[in-house]
SEMAR-869470 format. One record per residue: residue number from 1; x, y, z of N, C-alpha, C, O, CB in turn; residue in three letters. Coordinates in steps of 0.1 Angstrom, whole numbers, plus 5000, padded with zeros to 4 digits. Atoms other than C-alpha are relative to their C-alpha. Glycine has a CB too. Layout:
! SEMAR-869470
(rec NUM; (X; Y; Z); (X; Y; Z); (X; Y; Z); (X; Y; Z); (X; Y; Z); ALA)
...
! end
This chain:
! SEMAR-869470
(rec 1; (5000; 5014; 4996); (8585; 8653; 7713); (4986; 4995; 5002); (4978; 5004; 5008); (5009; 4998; 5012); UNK)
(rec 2; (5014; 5005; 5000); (8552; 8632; 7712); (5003; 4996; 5012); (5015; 4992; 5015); (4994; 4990; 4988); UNK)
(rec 3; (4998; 5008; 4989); (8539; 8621; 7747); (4998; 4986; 4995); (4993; 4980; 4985); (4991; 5005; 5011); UNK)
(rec 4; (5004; 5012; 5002); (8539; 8589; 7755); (4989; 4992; 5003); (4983; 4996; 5013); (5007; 4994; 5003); UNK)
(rec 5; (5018; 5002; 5001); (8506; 8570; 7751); (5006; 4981; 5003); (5014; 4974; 4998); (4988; 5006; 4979); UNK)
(rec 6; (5000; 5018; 4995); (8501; 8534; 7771); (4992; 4996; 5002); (4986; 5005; 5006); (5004; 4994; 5009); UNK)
(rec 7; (5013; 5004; 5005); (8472; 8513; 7768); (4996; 4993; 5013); (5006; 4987; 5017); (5000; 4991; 4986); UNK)
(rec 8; (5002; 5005; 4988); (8457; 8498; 7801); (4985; 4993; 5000); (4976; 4997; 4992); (5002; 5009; 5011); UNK)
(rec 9; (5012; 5008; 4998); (8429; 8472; 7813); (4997; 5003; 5012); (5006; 5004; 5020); (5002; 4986; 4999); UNK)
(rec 10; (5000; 5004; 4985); (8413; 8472; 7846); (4988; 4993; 5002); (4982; 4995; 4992); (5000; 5011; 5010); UNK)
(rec 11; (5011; 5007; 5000); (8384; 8451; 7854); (5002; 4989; 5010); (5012; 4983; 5013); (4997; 4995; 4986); UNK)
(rec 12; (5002; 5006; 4988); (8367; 8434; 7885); (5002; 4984; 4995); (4994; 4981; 4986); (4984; 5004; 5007); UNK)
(rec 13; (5003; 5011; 4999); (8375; 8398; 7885); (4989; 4990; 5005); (4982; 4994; 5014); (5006; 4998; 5004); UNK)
(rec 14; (5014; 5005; 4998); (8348; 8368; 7886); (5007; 4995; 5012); (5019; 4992; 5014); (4992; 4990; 4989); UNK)
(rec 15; (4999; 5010; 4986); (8343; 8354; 7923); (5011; 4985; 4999); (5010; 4979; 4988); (4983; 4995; 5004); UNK)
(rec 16; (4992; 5009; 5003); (8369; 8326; 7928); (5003; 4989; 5014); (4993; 4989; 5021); (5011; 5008; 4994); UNK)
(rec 17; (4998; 5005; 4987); (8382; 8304; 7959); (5005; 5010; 5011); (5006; 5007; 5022); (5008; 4989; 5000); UNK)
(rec 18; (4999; 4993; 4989); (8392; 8336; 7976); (4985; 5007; 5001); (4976; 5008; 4993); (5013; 5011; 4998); UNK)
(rec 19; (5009; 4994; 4994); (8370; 8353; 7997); (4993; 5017; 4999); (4984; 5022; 5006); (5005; 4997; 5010); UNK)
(rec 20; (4996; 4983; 5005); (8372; 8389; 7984); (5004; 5001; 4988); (5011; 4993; 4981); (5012; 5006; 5008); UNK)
(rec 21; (4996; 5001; 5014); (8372; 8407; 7953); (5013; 5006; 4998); (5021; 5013; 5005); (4989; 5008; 4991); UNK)
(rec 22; (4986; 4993; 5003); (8401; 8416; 7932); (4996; 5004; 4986); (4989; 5000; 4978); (5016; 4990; 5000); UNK)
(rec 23; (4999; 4992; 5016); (8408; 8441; 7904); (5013; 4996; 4992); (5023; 4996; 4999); (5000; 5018; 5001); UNK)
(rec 24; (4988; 5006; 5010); (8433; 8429; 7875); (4998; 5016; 4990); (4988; 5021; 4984); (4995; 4980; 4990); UNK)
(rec 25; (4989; 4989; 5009); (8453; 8457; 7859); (5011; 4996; 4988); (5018; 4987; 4992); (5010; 5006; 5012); UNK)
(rec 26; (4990; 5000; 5009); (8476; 8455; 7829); (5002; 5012; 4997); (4994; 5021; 5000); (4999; 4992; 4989); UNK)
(rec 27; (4997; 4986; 5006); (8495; 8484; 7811); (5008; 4994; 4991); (5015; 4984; 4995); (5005; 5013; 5010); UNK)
(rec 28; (4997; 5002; 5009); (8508; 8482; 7781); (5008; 5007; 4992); (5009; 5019; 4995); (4992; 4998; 4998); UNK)
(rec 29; (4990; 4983; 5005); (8532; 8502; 7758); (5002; 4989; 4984); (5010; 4980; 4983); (5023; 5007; 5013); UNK)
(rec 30; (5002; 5007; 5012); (8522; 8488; 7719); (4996; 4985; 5003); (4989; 4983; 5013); (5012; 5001; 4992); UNK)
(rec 31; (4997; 5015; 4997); (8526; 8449; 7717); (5001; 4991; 5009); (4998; 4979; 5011); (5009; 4999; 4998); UNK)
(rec 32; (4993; 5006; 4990); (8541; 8445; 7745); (4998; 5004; 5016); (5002; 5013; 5022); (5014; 5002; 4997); UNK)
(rec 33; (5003; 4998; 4985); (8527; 8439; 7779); (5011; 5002; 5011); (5019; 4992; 5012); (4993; 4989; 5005); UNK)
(rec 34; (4994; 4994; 4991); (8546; 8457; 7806); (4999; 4997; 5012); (5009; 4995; 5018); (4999; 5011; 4998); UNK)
(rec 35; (4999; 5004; 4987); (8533; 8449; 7837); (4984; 4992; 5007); (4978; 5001; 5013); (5006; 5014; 5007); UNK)
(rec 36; (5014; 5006; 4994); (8499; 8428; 7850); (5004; 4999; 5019); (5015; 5000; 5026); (4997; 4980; 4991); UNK)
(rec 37; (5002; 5004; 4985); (8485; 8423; 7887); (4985; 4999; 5002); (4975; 4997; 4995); (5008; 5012; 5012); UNK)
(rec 38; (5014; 4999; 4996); (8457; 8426; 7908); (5003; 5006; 5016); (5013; 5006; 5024); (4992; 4984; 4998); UNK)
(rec 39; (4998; 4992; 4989); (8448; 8446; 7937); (4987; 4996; 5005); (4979; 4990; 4998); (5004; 5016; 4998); UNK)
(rec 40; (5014; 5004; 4993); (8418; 8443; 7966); (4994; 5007; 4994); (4987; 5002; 4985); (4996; 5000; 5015); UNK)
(rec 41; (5007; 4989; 5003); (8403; 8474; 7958); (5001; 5009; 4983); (5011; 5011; 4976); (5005; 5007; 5011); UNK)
(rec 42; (4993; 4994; 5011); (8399; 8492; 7928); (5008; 5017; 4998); (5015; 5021; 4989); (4989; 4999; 4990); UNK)
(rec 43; (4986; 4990; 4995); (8417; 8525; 7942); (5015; 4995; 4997); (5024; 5002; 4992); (5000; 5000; 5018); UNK)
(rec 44; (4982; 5005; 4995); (8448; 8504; 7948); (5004; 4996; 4986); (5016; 4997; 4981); (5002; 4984; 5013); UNK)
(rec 45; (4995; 5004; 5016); (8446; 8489; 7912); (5008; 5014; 4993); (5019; 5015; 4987); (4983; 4994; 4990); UNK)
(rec 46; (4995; 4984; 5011); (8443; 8530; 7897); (5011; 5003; 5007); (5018; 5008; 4999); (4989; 5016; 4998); UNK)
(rec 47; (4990; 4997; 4993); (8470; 8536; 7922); (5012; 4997; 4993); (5020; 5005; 4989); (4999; 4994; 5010); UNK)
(rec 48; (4987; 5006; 5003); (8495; 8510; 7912); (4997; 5006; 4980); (5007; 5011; 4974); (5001; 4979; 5006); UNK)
(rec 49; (4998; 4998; 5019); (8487; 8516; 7869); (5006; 5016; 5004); (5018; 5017; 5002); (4979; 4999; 4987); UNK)
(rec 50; (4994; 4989; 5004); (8494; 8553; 7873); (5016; 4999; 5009); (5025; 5003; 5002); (4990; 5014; 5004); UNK)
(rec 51; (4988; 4998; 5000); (8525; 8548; 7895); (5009; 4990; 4990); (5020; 4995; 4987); (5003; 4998; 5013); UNK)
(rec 52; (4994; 5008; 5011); (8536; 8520; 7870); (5003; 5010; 4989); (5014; 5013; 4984); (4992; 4989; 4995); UNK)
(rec 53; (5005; 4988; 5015); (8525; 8546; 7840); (5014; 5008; 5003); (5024; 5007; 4995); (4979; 5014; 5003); UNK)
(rec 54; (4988; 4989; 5001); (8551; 8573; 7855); (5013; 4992; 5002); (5022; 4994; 4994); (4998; 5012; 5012); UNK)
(rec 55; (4987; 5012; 5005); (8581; 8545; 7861); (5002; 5000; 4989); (5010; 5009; 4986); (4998; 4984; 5003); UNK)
(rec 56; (4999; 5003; 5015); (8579; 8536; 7823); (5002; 5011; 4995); (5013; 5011; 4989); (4989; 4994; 4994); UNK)
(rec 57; (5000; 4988; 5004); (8575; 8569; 7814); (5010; 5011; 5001); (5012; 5020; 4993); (4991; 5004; 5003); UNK)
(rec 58; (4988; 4991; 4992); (8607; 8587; 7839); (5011; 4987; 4986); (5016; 4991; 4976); (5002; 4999; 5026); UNK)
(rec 59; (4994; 5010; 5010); (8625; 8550; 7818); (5001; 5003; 4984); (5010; 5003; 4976); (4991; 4988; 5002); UNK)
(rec 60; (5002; 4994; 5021); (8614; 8560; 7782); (5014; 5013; 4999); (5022; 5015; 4990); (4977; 5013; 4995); UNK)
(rec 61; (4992; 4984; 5000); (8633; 8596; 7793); (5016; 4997; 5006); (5023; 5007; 5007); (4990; 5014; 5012); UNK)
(rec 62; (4988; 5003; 4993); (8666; 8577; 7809); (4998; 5007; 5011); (5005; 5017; 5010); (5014; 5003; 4993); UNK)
(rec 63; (5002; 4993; 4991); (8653; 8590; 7841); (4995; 4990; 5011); (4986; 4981; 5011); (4991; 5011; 4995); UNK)
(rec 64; (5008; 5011; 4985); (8648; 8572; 7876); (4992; 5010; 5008); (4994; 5022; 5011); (5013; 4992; 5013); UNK)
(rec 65; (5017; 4993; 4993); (8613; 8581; 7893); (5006; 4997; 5018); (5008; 4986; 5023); (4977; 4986; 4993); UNK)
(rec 66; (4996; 5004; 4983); (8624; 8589; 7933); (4989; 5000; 5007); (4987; 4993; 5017); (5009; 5010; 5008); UNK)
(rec 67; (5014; 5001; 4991); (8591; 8596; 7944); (4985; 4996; 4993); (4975; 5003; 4991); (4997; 5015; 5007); UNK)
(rec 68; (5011; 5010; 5005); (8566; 8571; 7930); (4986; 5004; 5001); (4979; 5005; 4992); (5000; 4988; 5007); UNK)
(rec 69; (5009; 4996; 4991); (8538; 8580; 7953); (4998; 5016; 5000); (4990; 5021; 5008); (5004; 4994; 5013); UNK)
(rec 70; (5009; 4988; 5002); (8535; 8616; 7942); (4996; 4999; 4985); (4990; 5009; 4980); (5007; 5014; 5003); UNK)
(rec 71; (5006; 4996; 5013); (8527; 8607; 7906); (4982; 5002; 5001); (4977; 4995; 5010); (5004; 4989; 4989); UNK)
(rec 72; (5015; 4992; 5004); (8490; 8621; 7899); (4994; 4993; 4985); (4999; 4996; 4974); (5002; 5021; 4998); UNK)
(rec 73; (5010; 4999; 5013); (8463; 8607; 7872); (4989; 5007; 5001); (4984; 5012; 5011); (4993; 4987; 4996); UNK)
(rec 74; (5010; 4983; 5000); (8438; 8633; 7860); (4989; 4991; 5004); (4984; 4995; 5015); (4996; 5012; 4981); UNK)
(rec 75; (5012; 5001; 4992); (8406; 8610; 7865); (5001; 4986; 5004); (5012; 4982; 5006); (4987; 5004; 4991); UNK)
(rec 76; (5006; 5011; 4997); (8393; 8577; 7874); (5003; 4991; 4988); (4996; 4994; 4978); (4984; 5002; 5004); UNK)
(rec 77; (5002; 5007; 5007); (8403; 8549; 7853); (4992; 4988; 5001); (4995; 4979; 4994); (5008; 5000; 4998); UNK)
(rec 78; (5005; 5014; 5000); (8377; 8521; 7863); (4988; 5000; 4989); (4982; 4989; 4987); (4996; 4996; 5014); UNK)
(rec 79; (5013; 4999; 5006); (8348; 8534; 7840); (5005; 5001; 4988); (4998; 5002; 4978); (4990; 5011; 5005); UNK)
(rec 80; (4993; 4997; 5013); (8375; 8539; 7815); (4997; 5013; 4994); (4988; 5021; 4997); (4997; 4990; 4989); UNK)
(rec 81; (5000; 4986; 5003); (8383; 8568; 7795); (5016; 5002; 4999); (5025; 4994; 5002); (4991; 5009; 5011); UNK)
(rec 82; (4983; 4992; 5005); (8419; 8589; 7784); (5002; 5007; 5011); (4994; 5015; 5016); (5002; 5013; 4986); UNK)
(rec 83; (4992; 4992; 4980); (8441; 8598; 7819); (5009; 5009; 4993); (5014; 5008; 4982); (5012; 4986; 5015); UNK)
(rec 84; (4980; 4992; 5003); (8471; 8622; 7819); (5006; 4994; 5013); (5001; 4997; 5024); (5004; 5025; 5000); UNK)
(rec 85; (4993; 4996; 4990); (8495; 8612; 7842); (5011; 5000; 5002); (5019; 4992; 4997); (4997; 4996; 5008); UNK)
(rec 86; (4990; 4990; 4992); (8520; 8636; 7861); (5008; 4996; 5005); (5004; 4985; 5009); (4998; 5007; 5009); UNK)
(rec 87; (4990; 5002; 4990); (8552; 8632; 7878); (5011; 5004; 5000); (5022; 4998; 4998); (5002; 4990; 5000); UNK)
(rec 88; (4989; 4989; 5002); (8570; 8667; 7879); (4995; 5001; 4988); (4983; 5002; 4985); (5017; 4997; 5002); UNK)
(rec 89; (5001; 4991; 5009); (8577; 8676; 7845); (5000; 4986; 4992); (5006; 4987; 4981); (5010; 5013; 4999); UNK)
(rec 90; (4997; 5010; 5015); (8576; 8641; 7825); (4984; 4996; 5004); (4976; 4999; 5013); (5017; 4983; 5000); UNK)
(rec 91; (5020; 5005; 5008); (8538; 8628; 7815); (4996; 4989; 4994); (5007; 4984; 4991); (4993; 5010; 4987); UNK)
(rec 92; (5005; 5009; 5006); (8521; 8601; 7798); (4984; 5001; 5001); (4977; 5004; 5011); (5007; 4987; 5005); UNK)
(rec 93; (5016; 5005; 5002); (8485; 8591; 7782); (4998; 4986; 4999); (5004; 4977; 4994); (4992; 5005; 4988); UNK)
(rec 94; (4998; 5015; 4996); (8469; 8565; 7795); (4983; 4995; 4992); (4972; 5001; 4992); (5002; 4998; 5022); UNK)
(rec 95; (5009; 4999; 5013); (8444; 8551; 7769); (4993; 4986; 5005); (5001; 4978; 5011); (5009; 5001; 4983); UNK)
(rec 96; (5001; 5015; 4997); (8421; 8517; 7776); (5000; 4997; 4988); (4998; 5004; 4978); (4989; 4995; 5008); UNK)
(rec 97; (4999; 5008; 5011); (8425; 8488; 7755); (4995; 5003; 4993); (5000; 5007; 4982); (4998; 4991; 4999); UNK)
(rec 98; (5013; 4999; 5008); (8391; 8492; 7742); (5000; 5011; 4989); (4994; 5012; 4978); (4988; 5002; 5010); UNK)
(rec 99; (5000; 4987; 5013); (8399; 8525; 7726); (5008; 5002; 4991); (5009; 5010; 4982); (5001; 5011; 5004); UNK)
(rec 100; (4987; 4993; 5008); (8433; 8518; 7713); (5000; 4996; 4986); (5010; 4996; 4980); (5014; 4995; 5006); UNK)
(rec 101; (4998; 5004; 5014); (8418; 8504; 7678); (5000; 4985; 5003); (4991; 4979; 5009); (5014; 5007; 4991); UNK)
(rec 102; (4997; 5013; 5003); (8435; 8470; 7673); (5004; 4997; 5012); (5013; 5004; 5018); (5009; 4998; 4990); UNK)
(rec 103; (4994; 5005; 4987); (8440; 8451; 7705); (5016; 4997; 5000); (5021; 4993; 4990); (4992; 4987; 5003); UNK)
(rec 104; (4984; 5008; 4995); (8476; 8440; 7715); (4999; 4990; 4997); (4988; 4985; 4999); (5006; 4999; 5014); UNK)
(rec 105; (5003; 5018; 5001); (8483; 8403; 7703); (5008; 4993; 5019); (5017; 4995; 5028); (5015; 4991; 4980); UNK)
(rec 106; (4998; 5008; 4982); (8480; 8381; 7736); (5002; 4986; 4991); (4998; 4981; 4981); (4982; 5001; 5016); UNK)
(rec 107; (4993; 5016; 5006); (8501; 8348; 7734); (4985; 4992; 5008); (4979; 4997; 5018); (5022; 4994; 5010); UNK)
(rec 108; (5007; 5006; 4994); (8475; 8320; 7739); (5009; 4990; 5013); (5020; 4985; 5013); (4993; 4992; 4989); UNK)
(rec 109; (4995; 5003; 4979); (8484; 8307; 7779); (4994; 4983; 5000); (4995; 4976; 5011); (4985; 5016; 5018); UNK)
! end
């Protein structure tokens, strides 16, 4: 079985009327955007993408994820680069946009 491979963004937002920075996250799975946000920190951003990453991924397998908060990514996604991440025995790669070739089509907003 091929793992599954999901494509993600993370990147510091420009200063705005809040007072504090935020990191904007997406994750991706082909086409079709899966889940966007933003977090204060960028810890909390890689946080939430790899627990999202293993949700989607326990989902792909007809499998519900009970403990969220022990999934594991292998490194740092803010400098970008190819993650693995863990959760028990199901897995996913986590790939940034930038590398996945052809961008995703984004609806104009």
């Amino acid at each position: 079985m091929d793992e599954l491979e999901l494509h993600y963004a993370l990147h510091l937002l420009p200063a705005g009327r809040l007072p504090f920075k935020r990191w904007r996250f997406e994750l991706w799975h082909g086409p079709r955007l899966l889940v966007s946000g933003w977090r204060t920190t960028d810890e909390h951003a890689e946080r939430a993408l790899g627990t999202i990453a293993a949700r989607v991924a326990h989902r792909m397998h007809g499998l519900h994820l009970l403990r969220p908060e022990a999934a594991t990514v292998s490194r740092p996604l803010r400098n970008g680069g190819v993650a693995r991440v863990e959760s028990g025995t199901v897995s996913c790669v986590l790939v940034p946009l930038s590398d996945a070739g052809a961008l995703p089509a984004r609806s104009a907003a």
